[in-house]
C-alpha positions in Angstrom: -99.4 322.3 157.1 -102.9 323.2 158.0 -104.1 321.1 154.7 -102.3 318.4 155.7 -103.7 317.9 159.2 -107.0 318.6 158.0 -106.8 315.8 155.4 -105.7 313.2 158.6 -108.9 314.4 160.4 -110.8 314.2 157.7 -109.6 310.5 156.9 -109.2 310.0 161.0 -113.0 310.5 161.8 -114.9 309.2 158.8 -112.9 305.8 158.9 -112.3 305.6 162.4 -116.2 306.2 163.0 -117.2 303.9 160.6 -114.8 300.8 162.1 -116.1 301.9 165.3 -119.3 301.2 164.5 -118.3 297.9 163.3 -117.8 298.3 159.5 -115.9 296.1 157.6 -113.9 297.6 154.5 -113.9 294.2 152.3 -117.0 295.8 150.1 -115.1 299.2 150.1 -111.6 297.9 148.9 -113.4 295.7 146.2 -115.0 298.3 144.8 -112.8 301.4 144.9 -110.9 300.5 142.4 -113.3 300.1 140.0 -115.6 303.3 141.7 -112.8 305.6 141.9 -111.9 305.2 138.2 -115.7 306.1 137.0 -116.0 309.0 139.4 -112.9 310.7 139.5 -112.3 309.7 135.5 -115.4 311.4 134.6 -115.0 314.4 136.7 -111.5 314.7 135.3 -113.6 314.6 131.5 -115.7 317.1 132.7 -113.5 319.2 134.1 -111.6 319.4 130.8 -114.7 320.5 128.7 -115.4 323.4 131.3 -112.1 325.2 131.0 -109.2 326.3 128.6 -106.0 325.3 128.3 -105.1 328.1 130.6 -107.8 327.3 132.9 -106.1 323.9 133.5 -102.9 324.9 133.5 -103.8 327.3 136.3 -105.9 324.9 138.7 -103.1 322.2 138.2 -100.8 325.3 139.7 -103.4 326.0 142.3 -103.3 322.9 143.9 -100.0 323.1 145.0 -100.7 327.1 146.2 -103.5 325.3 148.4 -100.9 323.7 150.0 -98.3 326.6 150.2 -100.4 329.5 151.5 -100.1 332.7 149.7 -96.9 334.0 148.6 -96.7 337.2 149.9 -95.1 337.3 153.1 -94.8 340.2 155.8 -91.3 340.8 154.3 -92.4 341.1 151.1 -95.2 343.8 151.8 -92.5 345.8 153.8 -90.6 345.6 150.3 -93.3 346.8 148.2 -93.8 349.6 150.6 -90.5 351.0 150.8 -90.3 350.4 146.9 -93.0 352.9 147.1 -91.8 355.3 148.9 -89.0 355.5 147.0 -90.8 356.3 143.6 -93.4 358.7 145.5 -90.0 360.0 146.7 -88.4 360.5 143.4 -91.6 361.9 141.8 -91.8 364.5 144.6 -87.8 365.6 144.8 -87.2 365.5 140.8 -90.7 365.2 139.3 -92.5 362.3 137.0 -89.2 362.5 134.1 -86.9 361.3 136.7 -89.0 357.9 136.7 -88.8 357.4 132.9 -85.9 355.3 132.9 -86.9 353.5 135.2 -90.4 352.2 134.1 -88.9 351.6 130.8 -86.5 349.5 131.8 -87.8 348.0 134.9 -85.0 345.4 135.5 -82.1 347.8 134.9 -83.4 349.7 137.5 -81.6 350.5 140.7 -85.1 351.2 142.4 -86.6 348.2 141.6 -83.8 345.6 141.5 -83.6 346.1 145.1 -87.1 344.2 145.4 -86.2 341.0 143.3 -89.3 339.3 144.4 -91.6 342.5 143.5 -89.7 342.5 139.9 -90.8 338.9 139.4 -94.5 339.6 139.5 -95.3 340.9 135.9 -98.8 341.9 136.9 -97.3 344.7 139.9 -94.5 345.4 137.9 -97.0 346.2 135.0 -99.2 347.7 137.3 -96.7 350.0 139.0 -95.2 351.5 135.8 -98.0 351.8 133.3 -99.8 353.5 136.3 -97.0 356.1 136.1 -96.8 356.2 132.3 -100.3 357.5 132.5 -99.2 360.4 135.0 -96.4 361.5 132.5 -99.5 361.6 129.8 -100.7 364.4 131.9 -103.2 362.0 132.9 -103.0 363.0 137.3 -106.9 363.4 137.9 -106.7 361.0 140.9 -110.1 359.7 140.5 -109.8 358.8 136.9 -106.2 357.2 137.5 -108.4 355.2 141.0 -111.2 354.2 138.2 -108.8 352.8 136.0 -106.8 350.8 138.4 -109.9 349.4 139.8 -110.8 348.1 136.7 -107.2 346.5 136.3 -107.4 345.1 139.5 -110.8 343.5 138.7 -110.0 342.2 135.5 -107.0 340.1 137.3 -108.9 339.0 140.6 -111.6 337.5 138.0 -108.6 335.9 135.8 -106.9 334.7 139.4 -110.4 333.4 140.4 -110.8 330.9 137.3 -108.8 328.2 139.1 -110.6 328.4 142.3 -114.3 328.6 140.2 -113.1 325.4 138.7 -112.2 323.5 141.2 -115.6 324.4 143.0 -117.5 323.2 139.7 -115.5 319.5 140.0 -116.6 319.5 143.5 -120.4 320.7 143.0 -120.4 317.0 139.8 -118.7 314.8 142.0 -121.8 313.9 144.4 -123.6 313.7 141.0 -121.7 311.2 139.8 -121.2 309.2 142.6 -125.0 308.7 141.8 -124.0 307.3 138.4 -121.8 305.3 139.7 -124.1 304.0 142.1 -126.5 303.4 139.6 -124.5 301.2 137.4 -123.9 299.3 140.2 -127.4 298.6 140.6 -128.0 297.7 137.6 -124.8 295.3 137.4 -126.8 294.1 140.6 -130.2 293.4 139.3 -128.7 291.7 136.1 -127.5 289.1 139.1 -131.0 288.9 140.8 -130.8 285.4 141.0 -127.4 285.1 142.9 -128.2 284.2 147.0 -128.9 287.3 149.3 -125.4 287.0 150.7 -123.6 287.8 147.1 -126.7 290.6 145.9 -125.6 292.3 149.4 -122.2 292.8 148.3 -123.1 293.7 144.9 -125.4 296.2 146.5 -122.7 297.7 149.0 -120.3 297.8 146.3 -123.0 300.1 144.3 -123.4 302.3 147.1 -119.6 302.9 147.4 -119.5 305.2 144.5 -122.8 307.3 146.1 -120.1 307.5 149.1 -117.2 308.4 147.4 -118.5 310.9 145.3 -120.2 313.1 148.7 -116.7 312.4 150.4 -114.6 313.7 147.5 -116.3 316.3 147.2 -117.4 317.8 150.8 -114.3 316.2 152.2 -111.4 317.7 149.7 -112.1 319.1 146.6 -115.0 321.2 148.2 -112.6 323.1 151.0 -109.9 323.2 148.4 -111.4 325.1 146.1 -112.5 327.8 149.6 -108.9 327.6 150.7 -108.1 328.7 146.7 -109.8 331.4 146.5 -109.2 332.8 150.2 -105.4 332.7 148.7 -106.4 334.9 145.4 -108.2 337.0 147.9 -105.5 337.7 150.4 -102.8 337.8 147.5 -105.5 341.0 146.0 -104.5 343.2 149.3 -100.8 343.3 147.9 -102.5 345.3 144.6 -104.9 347.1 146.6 -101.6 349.0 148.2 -100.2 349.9 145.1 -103.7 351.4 144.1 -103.8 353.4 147.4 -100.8 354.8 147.5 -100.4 356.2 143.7 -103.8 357.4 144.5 -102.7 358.9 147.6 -99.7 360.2 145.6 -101.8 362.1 143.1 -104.6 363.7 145.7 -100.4 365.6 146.9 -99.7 363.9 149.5 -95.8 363.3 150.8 -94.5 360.6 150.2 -94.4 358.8 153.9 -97.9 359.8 154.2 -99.2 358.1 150.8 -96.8 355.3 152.0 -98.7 355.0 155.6 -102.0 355.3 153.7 -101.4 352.2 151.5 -100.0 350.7 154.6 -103.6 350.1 156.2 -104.3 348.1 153.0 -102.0 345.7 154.5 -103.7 342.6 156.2 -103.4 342.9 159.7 -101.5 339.8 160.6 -98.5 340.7 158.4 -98.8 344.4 158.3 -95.6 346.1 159.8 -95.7 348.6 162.4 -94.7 352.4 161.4 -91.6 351.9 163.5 -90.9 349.5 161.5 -91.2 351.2 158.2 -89.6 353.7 159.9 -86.7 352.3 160.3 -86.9 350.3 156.5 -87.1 353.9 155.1 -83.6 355.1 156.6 -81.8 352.1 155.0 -83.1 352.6 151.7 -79.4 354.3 149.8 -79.6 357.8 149.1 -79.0 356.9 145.3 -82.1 355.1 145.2 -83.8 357.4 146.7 
């Protein structure tokens, strides 16, 4: 919703300013046609020889997450911790071989089928259960388990970020060419040097167009886009961060409400739920998946 208003300002107070001050958009509608299709073509051609296949697949995707916000929602970090709790639990009452079956076999799991939208993200899902493979290795030095989960968790922030890092690139070429636009402009002007002043001064506006909309493209849209992207991947990192704590917490022997209310400060504040709250989630939770 945000985006969308911020589009109609953006539109509102360029254009309105500029027919306040008595502009007249004949030169600007000629043109974009013609502007738009060298600018925006060329950046698209750019931005294709800068990424993979999986690169473009992904900032295609992120567009429509700039729109949608992140997709972890208070609910959902509620879930995450009382799925938690309830392995941290298990672990504690009937030690790490009670959680084999369940790790291996993720979806035919009563612990984890109770959080469909947690099961659906491969990469926590992943996370969670290799995490605790390692523990049945014998592998419980907390700080080497925290070392490797910190490299996990930075190896898929920097894959996350590729979408974001491209869209920034497309918005740092698009002034640029604007310029080349403008400049074949000019030079479709000067090879009409002999047309009146009244006709070179349209020409000449027309060329300047593409200097215009290759600055507004890209400080206007494509620019805050590509910040509103990667604020996303950056919120959407907290949800990972909790898991890290709290397996962490886990293995320096805490209980398992108190790793739980650890990995609960990694919670951003505006959807992080009170310990009443999680309080009262815990004593829901059935004693069989417990």
């Amino acid at each position: 919703m945000f985006v969308i208003i911020g589009i109609v300002i953006v539109f509102a107070m360029v254009f309105g300013g500029y027919t306040w001050a008595g502009g007249k958009f004949d030169v600007i509608l000629h043109s974009l046609p013609y502007e738009l299709t060298m600018i925006m073509g060329a950046a698209v051609g750019a931005f294709v020889i800068s990424n993979s296949l999986s690169g473009i697949k992904g900032t295609m995707g992120g567009f429509g997450k700039v729109f949608a916000g992140p997709k972890w929602k208070a609910k959902d970090y509620e879930d995450l911790l009382c799925l938690l709790f309830t392995i941290t639990k298990t672990i504690k009452s009937k030690g790490l071989i009670a959680m084999e079956q369940h790790i291996e076999n993720p979806k035919d799991s009563n612990i984890f089928k109770r959080y469909p939208k947690v099961l659906k993200d491969h990469f926590a899902i992943d996370f969670i259960c290799d995490t605790i493979r390692m523990m049945t290795m014998s592998m419980e030095d907390p700080h080497q388990v925290e070392t490797h989960m910190e490299k996990q968790l930075e190896k898929h922030h920097h894959e996350a970020l590729v979408p974001a890092h491209a869209l920034q690139n497309m918005a740092d070429g698009l002034p640029a060419l604007g310029i080349v636009a403008a400049v074949l402009g000019v030079i479709k002007t000067m090879s009409a040097i002999t047309e009146p002043p009244e006709v070179l001064g349209g020409m000449i506006g027309g060329a300047l167009v593409g200097t215009f909309l290759g600055v507004f493209i890209a400080y206007g849209f494509i620019g805050p886009m590509a910040s509103r992207l990667k604020a996303i991947y950056d919120e959407e990192g907290f949800y990972y961060h909790v898991i890290r704590d709290i397996l962490v917490a886990h293995l320096h022997g805490n209980a398992a409400q108190v790793s739980v209310e650890i990995g609960r400060g990694s919670v951003p504040s505006e959807l992080q739920p009170s310990f009443g709250e999680m309080e009262k989630a815990f004593s829901v939770i059935p004693a069989e998946a417990a």
